[in-house]
C-alpha positions in Angstrom: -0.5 -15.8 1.5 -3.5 -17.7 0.3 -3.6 -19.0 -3.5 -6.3 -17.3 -4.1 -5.5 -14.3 -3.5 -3.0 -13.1 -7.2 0.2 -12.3 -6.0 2.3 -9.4 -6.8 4.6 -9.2 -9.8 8.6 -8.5 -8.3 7.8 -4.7 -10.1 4.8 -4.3 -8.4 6.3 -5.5 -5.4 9.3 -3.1 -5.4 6.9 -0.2 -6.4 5.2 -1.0 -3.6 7.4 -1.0 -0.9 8.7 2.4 -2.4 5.1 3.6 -2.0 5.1 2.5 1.6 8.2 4.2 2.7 7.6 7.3 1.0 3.8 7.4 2.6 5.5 6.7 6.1 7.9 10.1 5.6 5.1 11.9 4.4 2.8 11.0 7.5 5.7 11.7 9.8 6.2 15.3 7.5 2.1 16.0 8.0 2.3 14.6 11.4 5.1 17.2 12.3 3.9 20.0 10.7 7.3 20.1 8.7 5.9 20.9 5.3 2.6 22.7 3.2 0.0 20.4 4.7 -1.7 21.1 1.4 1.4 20.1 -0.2 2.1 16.9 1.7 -1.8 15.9 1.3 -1.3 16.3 -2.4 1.8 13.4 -2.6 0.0 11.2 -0.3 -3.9 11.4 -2.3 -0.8 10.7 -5.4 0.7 7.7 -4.3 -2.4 6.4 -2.6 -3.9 6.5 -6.1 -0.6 4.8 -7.6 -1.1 1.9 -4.8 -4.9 1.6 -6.0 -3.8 1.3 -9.0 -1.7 -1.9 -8.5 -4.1 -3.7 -6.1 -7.6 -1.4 -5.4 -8.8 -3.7 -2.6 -7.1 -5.2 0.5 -5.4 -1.8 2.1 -5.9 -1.2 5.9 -7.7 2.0 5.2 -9.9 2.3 8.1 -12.6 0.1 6.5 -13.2 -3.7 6.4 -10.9 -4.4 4.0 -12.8 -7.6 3.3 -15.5 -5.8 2.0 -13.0 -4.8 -1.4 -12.5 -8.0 -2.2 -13.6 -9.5 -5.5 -16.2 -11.3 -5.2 -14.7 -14.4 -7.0 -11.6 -14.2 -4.7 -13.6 -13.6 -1.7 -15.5 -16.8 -2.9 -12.1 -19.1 -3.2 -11.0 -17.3 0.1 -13.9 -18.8 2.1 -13.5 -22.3 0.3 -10.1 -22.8 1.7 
């Protein structure tokens, strides 16, 4: 990972990855029609919103991810 990009903290970090694997059963539960779609969309627009709140920019979410950069650790991204 690049320095200037702030790491995670080992609690953010470990939230994360539950976020992660938690999102993956859900898209597997929306994908297989196991559960309330409403239901399921709810947890996922949840912990989406929890992720955001650790690290808002830098999520494969269909968009140019570069685009959510900071613009002061886009700057010391292009510098290195």
């Amino acid at each position: 990972m690049s320095s200037a990009i702030p790491p995670f903290t080992p609690e953010e970090s470990a939230r994360l990855t539950q976020i992660w694997d938690r999102l993956y059963e859900l898209y597997l539960e929306q994908a297989n029609g196991t559960r309330d779609a409403i239901l399921v969309q709810h947890e996922i627009d949840g912990l989406i919103a929890e992720r955001n709140a650790i690290r808002p920019w830098g999520w494969n979410t269909g968009r140019n991810w570069k685009d959510d950069i900071p613009k002061d650790i886009a700057e010391k991204l292009l510098r290195e």
